[in-house]
Backbone bond lengths (Angstrom), bond angles and torsions (degrees), N, CA, C in turn:
res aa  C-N    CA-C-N  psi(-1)  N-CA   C-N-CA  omega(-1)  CA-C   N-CA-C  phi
1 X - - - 1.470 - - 1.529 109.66 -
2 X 1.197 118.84 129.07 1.622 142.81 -178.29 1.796 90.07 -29.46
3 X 1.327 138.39 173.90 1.730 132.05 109.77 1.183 125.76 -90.92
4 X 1.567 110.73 178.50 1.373 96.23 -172.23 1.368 112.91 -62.45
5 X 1.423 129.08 -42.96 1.586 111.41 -155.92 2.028 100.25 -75.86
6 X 1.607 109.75 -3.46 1.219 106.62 179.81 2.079 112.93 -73.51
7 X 1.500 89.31 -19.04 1.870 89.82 -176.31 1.179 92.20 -96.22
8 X 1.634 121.64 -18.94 1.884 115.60 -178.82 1.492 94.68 -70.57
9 X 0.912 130.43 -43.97 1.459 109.75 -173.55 2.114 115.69 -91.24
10 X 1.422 100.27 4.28 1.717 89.29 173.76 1.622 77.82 -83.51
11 X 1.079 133.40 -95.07 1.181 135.15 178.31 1.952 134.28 4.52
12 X 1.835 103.34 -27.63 0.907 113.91 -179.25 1.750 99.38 -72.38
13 X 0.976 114.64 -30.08 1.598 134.11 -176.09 1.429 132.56 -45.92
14 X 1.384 91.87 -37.03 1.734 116.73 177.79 1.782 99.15 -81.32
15 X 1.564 98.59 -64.46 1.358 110.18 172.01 1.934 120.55 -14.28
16 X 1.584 84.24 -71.70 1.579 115.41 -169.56 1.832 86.65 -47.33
17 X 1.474 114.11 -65.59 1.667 103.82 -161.91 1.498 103.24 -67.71
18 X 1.575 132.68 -15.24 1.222 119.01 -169.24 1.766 97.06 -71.42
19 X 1.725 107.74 -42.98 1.464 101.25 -173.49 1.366 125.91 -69.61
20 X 1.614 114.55 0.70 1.519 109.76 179.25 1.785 112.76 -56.04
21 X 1.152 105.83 -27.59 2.014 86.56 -174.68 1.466 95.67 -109.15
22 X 1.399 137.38 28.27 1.551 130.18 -163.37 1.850 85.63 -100.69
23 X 1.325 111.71 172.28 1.583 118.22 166.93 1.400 116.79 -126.00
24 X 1.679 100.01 13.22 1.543 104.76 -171.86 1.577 102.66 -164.68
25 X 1.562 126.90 148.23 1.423 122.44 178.22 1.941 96.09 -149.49
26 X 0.756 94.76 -177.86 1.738 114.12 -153.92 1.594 101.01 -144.57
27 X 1.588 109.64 132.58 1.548 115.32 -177.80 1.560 89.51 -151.52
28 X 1.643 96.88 143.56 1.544 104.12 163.60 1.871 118.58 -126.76
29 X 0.947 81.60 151.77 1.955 95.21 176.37 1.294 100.16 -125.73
30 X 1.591 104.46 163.40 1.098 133.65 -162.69 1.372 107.17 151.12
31 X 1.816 95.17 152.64 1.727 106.84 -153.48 1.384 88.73 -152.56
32 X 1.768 115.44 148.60 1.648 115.08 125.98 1.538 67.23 105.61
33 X 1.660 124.49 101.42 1.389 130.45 -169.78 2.155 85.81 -133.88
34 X 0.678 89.83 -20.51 1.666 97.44 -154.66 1.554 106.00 -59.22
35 X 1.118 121.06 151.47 1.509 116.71 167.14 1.611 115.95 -112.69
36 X 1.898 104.56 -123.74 1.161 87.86 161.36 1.473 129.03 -136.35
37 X 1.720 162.42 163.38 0.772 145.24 -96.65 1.936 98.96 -96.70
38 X 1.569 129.40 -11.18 1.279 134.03 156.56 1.656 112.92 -71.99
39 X 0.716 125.14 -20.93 1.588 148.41 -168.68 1.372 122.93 -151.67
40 X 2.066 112.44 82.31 1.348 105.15 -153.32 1.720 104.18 -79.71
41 X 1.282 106.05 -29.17 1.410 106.41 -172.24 1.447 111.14 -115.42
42 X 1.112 126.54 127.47 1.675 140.94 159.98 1.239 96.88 -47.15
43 X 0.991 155.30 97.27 1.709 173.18 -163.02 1.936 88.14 -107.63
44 X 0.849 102.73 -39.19 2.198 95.61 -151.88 1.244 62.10 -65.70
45 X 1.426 134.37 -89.22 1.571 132.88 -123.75 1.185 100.50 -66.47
46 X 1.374 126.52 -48.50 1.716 137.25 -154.00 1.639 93.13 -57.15
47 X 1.447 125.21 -57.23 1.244 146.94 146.06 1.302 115.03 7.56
48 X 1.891 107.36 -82.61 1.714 133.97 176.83 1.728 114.94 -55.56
49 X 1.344 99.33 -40.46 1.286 106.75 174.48 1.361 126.55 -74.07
50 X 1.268 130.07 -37.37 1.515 152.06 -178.54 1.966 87.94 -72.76
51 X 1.379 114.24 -62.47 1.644 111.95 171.17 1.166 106.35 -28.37
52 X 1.284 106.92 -95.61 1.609 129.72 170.40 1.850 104.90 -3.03
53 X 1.499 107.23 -69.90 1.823 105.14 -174.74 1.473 102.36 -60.90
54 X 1.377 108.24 -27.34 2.128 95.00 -171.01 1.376 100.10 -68.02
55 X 1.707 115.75 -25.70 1.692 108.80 -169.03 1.411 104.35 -76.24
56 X 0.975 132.56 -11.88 1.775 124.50 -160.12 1.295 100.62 -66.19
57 X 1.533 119.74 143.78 1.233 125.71 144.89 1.195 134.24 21.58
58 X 1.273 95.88 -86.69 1.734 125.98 -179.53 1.921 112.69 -125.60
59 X 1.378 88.61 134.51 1.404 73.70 -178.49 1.173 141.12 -72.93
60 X 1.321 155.80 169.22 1.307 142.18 -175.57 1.569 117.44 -75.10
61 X 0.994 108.39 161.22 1.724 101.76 176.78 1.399 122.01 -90.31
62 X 1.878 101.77 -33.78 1.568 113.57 144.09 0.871 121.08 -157.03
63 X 1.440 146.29 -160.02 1.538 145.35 166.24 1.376 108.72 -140.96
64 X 1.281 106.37 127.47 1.723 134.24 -179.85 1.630 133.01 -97.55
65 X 1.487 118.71 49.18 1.261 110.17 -171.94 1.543 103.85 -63.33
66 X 1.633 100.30 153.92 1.443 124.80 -158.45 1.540 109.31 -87.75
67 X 1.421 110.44 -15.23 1.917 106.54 176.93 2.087 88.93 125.08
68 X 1.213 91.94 159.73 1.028 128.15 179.05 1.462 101.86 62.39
69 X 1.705 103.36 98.97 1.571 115.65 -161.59 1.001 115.11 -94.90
70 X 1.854 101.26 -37.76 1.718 115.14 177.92 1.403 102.03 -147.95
71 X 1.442 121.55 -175.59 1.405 128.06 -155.77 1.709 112.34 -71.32
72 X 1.645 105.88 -41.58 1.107 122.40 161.30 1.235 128.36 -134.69
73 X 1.069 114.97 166.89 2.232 119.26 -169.17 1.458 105.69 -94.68
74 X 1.471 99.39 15.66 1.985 97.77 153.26 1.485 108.71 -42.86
75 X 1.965 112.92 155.21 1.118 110.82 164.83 1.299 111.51 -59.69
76 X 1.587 118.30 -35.82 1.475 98.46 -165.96 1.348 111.03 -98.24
77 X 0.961 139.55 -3.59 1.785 122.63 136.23 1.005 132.68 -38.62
78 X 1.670 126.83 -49.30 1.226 144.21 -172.97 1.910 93.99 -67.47
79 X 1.201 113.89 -61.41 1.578 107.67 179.55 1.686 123.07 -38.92
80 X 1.441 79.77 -42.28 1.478 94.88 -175.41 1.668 120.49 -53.49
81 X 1.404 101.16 -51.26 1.378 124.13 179.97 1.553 96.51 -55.63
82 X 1.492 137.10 -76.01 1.211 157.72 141.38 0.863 98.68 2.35
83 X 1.498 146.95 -64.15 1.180 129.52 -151.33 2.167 115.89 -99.24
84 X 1.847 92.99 -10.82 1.239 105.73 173.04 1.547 103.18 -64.53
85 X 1.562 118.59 -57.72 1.214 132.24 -153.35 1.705 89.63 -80.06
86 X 0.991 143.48 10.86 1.390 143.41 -148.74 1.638 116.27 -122.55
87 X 1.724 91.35 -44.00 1.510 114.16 168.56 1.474 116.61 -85.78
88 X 1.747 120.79 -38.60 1.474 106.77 169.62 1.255 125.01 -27.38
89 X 1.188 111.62 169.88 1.566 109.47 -169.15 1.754 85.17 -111.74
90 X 0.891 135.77 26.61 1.523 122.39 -175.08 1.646 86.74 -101.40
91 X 1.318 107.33 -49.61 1.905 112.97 170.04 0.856 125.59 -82.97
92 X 1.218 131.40 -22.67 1.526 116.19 176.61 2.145 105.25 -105.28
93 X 1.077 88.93 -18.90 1.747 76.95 174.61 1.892 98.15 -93.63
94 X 1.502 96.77 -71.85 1.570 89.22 -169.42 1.217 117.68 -80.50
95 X 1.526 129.12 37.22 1.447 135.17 166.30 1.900 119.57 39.65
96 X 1.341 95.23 25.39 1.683 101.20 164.07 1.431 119.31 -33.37
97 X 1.110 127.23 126.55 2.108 116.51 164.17 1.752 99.72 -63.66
98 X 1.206 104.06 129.28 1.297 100.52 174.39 1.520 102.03 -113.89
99 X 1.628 136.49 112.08 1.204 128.86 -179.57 1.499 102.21 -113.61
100 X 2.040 100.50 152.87 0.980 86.19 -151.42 2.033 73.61 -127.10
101 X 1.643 129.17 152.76 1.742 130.40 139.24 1.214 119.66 -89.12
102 X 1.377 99.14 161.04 2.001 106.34 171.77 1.746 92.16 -71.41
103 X 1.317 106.94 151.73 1.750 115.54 125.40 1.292 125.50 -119.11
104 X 1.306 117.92 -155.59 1.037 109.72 -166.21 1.692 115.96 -74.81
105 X 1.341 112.62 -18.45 1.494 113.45 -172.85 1.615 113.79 -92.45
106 X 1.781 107.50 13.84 1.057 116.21 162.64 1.723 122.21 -84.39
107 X 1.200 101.00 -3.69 1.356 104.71 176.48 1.740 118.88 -129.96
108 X 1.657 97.45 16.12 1.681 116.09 165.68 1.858 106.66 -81.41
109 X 1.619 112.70 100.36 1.129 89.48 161.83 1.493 111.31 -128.18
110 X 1.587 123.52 -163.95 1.111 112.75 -122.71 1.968 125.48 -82.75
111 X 1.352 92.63 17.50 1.710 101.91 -165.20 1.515 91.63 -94.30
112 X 1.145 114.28 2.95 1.824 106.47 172.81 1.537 96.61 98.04
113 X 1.021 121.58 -6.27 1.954 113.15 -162.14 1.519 97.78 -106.54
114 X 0.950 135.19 -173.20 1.410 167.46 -126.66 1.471 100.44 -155.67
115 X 1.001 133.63 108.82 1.706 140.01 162.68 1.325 113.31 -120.81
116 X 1.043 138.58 102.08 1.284 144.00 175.35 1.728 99.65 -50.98
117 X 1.459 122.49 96.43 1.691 115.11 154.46 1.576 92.64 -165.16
118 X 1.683 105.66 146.31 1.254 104.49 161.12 1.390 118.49 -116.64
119 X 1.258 111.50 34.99 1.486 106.73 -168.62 1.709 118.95 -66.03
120 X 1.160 88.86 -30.26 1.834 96.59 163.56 1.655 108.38 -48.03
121 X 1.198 111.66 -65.61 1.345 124.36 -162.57 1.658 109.05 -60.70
122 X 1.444 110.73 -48.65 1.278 103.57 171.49 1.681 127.23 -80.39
123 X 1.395 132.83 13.07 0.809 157.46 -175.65 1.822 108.63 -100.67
124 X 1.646 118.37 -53.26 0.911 114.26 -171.98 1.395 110.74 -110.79
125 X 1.550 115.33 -33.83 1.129 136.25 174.75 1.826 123.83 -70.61
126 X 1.003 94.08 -60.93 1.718 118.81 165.97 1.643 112.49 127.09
127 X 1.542 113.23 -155.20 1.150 119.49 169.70 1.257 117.56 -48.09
128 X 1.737 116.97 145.06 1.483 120.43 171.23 1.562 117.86 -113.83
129 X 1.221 106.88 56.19 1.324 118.70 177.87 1.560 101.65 162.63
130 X 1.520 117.53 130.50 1.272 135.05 163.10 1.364 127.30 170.46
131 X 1.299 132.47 -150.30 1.581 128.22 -154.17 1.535 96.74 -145.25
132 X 1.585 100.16 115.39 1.403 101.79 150.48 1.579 109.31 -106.44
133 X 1.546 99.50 131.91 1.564 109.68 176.34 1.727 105.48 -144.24
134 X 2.052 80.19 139.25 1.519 94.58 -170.75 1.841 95.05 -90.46
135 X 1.099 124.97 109.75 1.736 101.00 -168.99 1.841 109.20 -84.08
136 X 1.069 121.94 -14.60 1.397 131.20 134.92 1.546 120.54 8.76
137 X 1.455 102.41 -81.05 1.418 132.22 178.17 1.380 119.20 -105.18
138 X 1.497 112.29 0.48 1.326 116.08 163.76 1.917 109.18 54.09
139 X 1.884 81.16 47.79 1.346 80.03 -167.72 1.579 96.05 -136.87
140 X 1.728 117.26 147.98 1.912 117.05 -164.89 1.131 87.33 -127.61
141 X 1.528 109.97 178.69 1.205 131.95 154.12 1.467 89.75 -145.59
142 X 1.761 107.94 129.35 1.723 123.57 158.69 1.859 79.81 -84.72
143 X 1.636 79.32 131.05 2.115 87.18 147.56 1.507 77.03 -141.16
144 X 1.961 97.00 139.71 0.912 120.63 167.86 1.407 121.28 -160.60
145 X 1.108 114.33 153.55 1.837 144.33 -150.71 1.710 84.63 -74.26
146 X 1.806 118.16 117.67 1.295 114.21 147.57 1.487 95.11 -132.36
147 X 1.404 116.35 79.89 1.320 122.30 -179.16 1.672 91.03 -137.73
148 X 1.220 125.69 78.33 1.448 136.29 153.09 1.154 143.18 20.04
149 X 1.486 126.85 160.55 1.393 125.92 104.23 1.644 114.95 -160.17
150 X 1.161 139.93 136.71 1.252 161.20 -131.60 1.801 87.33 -105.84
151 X 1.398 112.23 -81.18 1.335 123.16 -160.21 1.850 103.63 -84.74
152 X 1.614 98.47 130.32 1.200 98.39 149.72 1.321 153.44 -0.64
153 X 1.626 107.95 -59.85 1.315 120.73 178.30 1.578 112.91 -109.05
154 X 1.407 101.70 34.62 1.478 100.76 -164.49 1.205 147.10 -10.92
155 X 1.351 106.78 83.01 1.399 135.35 171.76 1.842 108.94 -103.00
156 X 1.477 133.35 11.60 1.367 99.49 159.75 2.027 79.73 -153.33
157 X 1.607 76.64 147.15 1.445 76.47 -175.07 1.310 132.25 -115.95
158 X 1.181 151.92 162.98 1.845 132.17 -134.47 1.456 92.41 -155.24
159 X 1.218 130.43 150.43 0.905 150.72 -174.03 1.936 110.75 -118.15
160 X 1.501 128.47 112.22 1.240 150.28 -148.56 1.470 141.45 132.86
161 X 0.854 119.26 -164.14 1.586 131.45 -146.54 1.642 89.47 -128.20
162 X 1.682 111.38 133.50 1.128 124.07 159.33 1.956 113.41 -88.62
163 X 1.353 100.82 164.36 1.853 88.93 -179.48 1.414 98.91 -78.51
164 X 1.053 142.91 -10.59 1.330 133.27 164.68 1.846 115.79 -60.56
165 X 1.432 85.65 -52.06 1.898 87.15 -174.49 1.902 110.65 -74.33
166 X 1.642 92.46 -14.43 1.391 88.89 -177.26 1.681 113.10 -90.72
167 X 1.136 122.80 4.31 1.641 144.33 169.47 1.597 101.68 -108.98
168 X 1.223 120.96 -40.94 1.817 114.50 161.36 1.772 105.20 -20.65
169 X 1.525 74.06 -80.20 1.809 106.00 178.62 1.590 105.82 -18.20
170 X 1.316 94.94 -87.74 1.594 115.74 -164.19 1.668 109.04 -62.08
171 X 0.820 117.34 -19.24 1.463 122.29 173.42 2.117 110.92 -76.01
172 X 1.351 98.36 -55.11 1.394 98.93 175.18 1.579 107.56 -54.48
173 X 1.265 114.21 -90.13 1.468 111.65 170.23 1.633 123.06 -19.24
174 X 1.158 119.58 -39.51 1.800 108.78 176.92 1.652 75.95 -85.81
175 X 1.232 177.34 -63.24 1.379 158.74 -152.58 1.231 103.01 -44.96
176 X 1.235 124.03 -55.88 1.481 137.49 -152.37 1.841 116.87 -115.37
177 X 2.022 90.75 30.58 1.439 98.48 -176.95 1.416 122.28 -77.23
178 X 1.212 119.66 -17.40 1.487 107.65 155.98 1.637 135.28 -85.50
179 X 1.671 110.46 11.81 0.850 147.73 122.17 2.005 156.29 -4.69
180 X 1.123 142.82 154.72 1.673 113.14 140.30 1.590 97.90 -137.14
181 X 1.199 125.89 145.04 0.955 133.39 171.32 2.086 111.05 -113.57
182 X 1.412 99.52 154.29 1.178 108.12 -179.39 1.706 105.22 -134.54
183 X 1.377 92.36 141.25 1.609 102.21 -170.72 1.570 111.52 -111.90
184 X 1.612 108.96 130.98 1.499 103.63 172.31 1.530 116.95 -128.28
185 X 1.171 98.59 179.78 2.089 98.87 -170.50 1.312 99.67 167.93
186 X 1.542 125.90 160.39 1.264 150.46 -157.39 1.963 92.18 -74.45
187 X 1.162 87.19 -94.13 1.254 100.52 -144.93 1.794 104.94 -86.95
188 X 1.488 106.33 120.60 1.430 119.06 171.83 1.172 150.55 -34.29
189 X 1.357 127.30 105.71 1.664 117.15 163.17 1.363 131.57 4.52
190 X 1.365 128.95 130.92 1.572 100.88 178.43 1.370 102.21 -94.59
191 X 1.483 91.46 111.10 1.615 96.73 -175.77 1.909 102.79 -132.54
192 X 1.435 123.66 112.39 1.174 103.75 162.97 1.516 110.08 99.70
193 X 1.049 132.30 -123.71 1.632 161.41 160.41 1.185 110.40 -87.25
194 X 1.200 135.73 -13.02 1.504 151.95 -147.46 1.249 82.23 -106.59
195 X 1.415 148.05 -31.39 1.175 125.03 -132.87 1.601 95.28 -117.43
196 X 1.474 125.96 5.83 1.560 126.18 156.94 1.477 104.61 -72.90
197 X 1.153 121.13 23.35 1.473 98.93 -172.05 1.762 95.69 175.61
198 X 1.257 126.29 51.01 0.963 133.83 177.22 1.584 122.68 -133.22
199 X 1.318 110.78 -152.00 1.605 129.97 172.09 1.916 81.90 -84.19
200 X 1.513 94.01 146.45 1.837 105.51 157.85 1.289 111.39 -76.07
201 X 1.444 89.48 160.06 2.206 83.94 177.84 1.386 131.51 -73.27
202 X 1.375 99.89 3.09 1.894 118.73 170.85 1.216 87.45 -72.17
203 X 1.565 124.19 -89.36 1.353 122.04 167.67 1.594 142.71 -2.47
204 X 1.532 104.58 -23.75 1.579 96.47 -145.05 1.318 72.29 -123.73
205 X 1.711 133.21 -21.04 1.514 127.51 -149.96 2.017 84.80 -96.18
206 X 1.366 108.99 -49.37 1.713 113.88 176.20 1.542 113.93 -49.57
207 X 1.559 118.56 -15.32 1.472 106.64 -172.35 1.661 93.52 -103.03
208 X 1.159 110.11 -46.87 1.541 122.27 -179.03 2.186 102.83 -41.64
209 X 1.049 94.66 -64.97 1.790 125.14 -177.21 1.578 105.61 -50.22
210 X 1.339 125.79 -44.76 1.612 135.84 -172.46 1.187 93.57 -116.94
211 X 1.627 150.98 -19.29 1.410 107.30 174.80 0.905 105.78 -131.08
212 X 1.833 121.43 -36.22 1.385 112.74 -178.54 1.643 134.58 -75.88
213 X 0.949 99.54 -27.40 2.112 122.03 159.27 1.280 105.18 -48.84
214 X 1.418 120.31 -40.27 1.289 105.99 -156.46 1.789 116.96 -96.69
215 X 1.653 110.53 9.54 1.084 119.96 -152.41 1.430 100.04 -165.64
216 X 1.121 146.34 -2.42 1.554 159.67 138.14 1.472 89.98 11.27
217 X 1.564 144.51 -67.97 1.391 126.18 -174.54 1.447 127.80 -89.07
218 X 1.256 111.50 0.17 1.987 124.74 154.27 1.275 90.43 -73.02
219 X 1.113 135.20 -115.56 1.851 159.08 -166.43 1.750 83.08 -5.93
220 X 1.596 106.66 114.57 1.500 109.19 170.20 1.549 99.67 -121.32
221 X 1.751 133.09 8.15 1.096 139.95 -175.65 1.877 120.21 -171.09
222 X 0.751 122.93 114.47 1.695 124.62 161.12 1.596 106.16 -96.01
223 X 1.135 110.45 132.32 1.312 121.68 -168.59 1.471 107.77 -130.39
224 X 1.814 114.21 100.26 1.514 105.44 174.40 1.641 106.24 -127.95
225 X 0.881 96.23 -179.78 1.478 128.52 176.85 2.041 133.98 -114.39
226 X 1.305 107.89 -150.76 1.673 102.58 170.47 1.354 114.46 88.41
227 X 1.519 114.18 -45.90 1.255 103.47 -158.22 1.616 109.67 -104.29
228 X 0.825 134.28 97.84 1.895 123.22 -146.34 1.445 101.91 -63.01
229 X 1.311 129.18 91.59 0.967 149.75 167.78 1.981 137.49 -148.75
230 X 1.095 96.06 -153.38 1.727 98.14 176.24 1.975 95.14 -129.42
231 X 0.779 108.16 146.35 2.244 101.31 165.56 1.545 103.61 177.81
232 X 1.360 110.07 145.76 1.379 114.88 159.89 1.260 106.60 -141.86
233 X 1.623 122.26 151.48 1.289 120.05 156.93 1.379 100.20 -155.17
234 X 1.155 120.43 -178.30 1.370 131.00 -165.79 1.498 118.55 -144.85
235 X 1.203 97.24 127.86 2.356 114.99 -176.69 1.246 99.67 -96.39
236 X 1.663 128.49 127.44 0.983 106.87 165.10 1.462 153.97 15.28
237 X 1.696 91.34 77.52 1.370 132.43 -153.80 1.817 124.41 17.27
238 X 1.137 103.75 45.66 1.208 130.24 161.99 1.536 121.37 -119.77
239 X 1.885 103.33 113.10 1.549 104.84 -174.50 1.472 113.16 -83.88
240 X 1.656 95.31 152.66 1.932 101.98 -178.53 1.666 81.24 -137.10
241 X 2.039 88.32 128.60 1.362 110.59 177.76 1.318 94.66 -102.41
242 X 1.615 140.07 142.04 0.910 140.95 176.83 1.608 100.27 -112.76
243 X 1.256 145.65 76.40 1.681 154.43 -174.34 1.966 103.31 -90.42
244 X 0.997 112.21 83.32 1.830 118.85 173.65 1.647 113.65 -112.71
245 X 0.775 116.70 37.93 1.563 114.56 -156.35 1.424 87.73 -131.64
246 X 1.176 129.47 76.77 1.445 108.57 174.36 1.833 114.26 -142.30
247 X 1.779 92.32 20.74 1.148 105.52 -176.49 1.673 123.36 165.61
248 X 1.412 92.73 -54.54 1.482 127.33 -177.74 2.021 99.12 -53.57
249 X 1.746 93.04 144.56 1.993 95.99 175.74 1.878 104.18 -42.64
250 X 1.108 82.89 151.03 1.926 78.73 172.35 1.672 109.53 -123.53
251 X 1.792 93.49 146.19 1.615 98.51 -165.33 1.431 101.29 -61.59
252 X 1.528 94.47 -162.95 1.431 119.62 -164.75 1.927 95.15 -115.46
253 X 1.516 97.45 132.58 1.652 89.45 163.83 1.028 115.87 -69.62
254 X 1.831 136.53 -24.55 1.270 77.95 178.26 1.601 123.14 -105.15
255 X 1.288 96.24 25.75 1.880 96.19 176.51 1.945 85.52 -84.04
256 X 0.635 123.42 0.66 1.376 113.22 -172.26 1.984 124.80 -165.64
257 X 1.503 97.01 70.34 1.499 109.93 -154.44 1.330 98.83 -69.46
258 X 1.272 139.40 -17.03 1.746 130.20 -170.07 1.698 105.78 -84.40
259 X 1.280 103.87 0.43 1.609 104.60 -178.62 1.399 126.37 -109.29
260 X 1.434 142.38 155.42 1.167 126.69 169.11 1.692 92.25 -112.21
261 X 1.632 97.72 121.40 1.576 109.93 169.89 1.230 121.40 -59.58
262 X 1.262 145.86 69.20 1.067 142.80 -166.49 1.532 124.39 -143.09
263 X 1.868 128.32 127.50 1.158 90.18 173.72 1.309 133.18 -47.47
264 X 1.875 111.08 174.39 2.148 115.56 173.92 1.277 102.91 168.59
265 X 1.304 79.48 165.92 1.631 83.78 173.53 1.657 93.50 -158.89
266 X 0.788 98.01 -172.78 1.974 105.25 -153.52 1.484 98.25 -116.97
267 X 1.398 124.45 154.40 1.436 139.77 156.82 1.629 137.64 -138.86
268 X 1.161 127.46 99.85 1.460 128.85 -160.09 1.553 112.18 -93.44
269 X 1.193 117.11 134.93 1.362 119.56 171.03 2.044 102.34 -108.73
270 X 1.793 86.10 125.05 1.375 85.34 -166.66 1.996 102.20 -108.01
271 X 0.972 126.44 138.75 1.646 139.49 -172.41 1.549 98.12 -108.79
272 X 1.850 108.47 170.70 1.380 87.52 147.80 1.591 119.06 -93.64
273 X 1.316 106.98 23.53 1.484 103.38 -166.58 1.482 95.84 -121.57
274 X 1.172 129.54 -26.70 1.181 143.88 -137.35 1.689 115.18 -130.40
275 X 1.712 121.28 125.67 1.545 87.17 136.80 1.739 100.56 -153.02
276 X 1.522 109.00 147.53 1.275 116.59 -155.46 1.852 98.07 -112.08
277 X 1.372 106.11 178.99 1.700 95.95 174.28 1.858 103.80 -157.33
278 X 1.603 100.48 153.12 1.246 120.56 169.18 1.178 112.33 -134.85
279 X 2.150 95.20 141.25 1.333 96.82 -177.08 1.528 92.03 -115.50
280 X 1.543 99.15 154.19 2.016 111.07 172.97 1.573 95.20 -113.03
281 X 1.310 102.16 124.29 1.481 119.72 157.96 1.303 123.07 -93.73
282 X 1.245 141.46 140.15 1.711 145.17 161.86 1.191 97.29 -85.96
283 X 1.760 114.37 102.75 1.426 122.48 -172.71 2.049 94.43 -111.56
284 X 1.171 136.45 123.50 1.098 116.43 -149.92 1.391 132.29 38.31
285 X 1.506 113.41 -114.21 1.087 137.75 -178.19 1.631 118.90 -107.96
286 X 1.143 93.64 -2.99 1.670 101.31 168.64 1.928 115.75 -132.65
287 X 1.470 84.75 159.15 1.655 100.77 175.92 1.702 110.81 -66.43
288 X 0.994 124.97 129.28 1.803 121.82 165.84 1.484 115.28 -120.75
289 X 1.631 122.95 105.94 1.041 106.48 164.26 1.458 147.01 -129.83
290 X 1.208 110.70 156.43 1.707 132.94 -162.10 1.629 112.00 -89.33
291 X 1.729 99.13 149.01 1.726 87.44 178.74 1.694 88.95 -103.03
292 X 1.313 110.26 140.78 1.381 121.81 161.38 1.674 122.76 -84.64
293 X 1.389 84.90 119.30 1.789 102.92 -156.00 1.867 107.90 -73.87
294 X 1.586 116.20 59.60 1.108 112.70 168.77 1.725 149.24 -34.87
């Protein structure tokens, strides 16, 4: 049986020929679906939100949650998740690619410990690292796995970039240098407030140093997750959307003042010249949305 990111990408296919005469396409992200271990998945929101993308305008070209789908990377969580996003009518009527990353609670299973394996995930879920590209617009997204492991027998788990994934990186992007590419992954830069709950700054200085230095005018977006919230800020004029709100408890400002706690999920309008962004908030009982000032 296919996984999901295996029908997200037959699906990317139709897409790709619908966008040959378009001058513009639309992608959303969003991360952090998980609840808690009686209730692995936030279903109401995952639900409101998936609504929410079928209502837009125009439809998306695909949708990219960032990892951490359900509470744990049991098979039957992972189905579960799969089978929410499976029955929407955004995928099963209007054949959206729905791609999906690990986070870290993809590799929480159920003895309370930390085991470094994703074999669940790539089994039901699919690959944890690869390239969606619209070649159209000569435009990618790397999403890729910096969800760890340090020890051998993986028992503690680390958040970063191997030198393989960090030459992945840099290799695609000089592929696609006449190009822009956009990069996504779970867990955040330590940048800011971000950084209680991120990559370490060894971490964050090796991704910055090998991929982002070297390509500062490709990279038109970093796209993370982790922290159940809304945030953006920007490194040397390169923007980082932080979109975690897609289900999961949401922090507290003030354990975490650079964020607005709120559900969202993100929306990009991509040009070949151009790409702009909107964020949707769950402000009460309704959606509110903002342009994100890239």
């Amino acid at each position: 049986m296919p996984t999901l990111n295996e029908l997200a990408f037959k699906n990317l296919q139709a897409v790709n020929r619908h966008l040959a005469h378009k001058d513009h396409f639309t992608f959303v992200f969003l991360g952090d679906s998980r609840n808690t271990a009686s209730n692995p998945i936030n279903k109401k929101v995952l639900d409101d939100i998936l609504d929410q993308i079928n209502k837009l305008s125009e439809t998306p070209a695909f949708v990219l949650q960032g990892g951490d789908l359900a509470y744990q990377g049991t098979v039957s969580n992972l189905k579960q998740f799969r089978s929410i996003v499976e029955h929407h009518p955004l995928v099963r009527k209007k054949k959206v690619p729905f791609f999906a990353l690990p986070g870290n609670h993809e590799v929480y299973l159920p003895n309370n410990q930390y085991q470094f394996s994703l074999r669940n995930f790539r089994e039901i879920i699919g690959s944890t690292r690869f390239v969606i590209s619209i070649p159209k617009f000569k435009f990618n997204v790397l999403a890729m796995n910096n969800v760890t492991s340090l020890k051998p027998d993986g028992t503690k788990i680390h958040y970063g970039f191997s030198n393989n994934a960090l030459n992945f990186m840099d290799a695609q992007i000089h592929k696609n240098k006449y190009g822009r590419t956009a990069i996504a992954f779970h867990t955040p830069p330590n940048f800011g407030c971000w950084a209680d709950h991120g990559m370490d700054q060894k971490q964050t200085d090796r991704f910055l140093k090998n991929v982002v230095d070297h390509h500062t005018n490709q990279i038109p977006l970093v796209l993370v997750n982790h922290i159940h919230a809304y945030s953006f800020k920007k490194k040397d004029g390169v923007p980082y959307i932080l979109s975690g709100g897609a289900g999961a408890p949401l922090v507290s400002k003030e354990e975490y003042p650079c964020t607005d706690p709120v559900f969202n999920f993100t929306v990009f309008k991509v040009t070949k010249h151009s790409v702009t962004g909107t964020v949707y908030k769950k402000k009460g009982n309704h959606w509110v949305k903002s342009i994100i000032h890239l």
